[in-house]
C-alpha positions in Angstrom: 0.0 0.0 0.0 3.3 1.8 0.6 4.6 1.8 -2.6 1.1 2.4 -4.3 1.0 6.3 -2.1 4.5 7.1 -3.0 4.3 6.1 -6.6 0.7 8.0 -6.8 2.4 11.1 -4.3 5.8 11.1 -7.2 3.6 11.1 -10.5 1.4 14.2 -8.8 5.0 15.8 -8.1 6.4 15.4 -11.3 2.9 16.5 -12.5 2.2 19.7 -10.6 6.4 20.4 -11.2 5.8 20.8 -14.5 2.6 23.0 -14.0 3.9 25.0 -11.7 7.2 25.6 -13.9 4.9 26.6 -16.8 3.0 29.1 -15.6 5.6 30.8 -13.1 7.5 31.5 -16.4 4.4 31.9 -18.9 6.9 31.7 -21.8 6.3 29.2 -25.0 9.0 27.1 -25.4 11.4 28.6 -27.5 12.8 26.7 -30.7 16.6 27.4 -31.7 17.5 26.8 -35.3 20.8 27.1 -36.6 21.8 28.1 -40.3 20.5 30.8 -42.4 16.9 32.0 -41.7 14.2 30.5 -44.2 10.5 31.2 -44.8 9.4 28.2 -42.8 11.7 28.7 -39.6 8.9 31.2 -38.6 6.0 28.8 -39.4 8.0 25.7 -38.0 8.6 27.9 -34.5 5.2 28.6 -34.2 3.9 25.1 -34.8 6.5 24.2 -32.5 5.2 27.1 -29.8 1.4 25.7 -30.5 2.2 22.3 -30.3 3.7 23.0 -26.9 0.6 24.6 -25.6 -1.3 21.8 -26.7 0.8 19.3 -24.6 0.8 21.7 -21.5 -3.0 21.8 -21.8 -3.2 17.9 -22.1 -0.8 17.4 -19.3 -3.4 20.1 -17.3 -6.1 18.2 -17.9 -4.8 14.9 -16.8 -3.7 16.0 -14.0 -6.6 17.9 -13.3 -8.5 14.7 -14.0 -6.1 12.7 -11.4 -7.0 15.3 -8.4 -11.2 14.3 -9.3 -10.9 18.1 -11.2 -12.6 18.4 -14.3 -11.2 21.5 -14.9 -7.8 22.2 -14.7 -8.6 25.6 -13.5 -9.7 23.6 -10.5 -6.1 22.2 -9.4 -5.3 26.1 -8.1 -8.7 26.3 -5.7 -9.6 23.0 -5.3 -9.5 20.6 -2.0 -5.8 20.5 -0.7 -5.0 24.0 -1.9 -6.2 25.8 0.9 -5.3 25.4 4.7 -8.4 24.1 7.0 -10.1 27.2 7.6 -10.3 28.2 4.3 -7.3 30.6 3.9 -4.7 30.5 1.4 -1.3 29.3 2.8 1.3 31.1 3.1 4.9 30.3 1.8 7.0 27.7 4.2 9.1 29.0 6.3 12.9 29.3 5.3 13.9 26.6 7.8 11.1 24.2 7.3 12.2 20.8 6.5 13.2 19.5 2.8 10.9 16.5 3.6 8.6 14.9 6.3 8.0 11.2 7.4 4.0 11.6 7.6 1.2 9.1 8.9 -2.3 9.8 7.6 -6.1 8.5 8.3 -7.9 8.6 5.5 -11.6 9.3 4.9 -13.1 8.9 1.3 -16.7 10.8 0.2 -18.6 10.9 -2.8 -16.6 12.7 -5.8 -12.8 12.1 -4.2 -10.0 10.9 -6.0 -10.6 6.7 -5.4 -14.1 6.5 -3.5 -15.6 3.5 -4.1 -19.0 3.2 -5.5 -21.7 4.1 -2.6 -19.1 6.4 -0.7 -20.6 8.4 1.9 -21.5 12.5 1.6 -18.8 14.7 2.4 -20.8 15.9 5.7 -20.5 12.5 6.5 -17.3 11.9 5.6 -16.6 15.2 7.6 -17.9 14.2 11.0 -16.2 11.3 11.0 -13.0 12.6 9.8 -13.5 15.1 13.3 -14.1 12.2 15.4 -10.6 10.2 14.4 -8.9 12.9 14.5 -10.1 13.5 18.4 -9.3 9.6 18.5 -5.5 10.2 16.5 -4.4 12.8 18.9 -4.5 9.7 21.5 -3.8 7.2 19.5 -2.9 7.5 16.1 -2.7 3.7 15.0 -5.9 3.0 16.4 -7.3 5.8 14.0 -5.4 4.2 11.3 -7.0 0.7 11.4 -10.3 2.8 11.8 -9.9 5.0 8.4 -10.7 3.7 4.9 -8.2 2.1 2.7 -4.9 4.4 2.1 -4.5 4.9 5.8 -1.5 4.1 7.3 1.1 4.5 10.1 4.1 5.6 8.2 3.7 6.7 4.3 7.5 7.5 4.5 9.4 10.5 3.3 7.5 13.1 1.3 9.8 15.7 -0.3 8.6 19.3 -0.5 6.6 20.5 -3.7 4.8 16.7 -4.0 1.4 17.7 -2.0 -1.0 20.3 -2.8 -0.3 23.6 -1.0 -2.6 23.9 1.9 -1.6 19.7 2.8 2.0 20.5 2.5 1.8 23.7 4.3 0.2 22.0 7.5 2.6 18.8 6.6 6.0 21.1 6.8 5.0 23.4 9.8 3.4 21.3 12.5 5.6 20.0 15.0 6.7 16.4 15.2 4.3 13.7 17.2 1.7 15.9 16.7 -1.7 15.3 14.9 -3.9 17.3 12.3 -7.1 18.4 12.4 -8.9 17.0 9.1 -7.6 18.3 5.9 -9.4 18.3 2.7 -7.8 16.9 -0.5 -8.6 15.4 -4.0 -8.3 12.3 -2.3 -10.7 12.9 0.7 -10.0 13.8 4.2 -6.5 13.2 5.8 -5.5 13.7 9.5 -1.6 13.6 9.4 0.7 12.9 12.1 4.2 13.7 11.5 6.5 11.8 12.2 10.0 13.2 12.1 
């Protein structure tokens, strides 16, 4: 189950890396051509540019698709992208860790990234999600075995930049041993402990 989170956690990394890197530098790729300049370099350069685009979009949409989004639009406000109580996060600290050994409870609803057929409302989903994470504060294994599938003791290491904002921003700053309240993401709720 180990290996499925972290190989799941890397392709939305290497996912929202490439986003991210996109649109912080909202430049088209640029083509280089060597030799004398011809009347198709232009052409070929913007095919090249629009081709690009095309990708980037296609690679939005997947991923958007992969978070339960069906708009890519989505990925920036959606579940996971905002801390707890709404707000947006703000940048980590300078001497927050480069990576976190996290466990999390997980709690599925309708519409998340996973649910099963028949998975409860997200008010539902919600109160219980409150109630382990009472429960995790006190014992966090017993939580665990409690949440749906995906829960576990020890995910492992998760490097900076592989979470959505609002997760990684609780992730990073809390202090180690202690618990989260619930925190919503594409995947459903997770209370985190951290670990080390």
């Amino acid at each position: 189950m180990q290996r499925w989170l972290t190989i799941l956690l890397g392709a939305v990394a290497v996912g929202l890396a490439l986003v991210v890197a996109y649109r912080s530098t909202g430049e088209r790729p640029v083509v280089a051509h060597e030799g004398p300049a011809d009347a198709a370099a232009p052409d070929a350069a913007r095919d090249a540019a629009e081709d690009a685009d095309r990708r980037t979009a296609d690679l939005l949409g997947d991923l958007a698709g992969s978070l339960g989004a069906t708009d890519p639009r989505a990925i920036e406000t959606g579940a996971g992208w905002r801390l707890p109580d709404g707000r947006p996060p703000p940048p980590l600290p300078p001497d927050s860790p480069k990576q976190v050994r996290l466990g999390v409870v997980l709690m599925n609803f309708a519409g998340t990234q996973g649910a099963p057929r028949g998975a409860r409302s997200k008010a539902d989903a919600l109160g219980l999600a409150q109630k382990l994470a009472m429960d995790a504060k006190t014992d966090f294994h017993s939580a665990v075995i409690r949440g749906d599938s995906g829960s576990t003791d020890d995910v492992g290491r998760i490097p900076r930049g592989v979470l959505e904002l609002g997760t990684e921003y609780v992730a990073f700053t809390m202090a180690v041993g202690s618990v989260s309240d619930p925190i919503e993401t594409p995947r459903g709720y997770w209370i985190i402990k951290r670990l080390d």
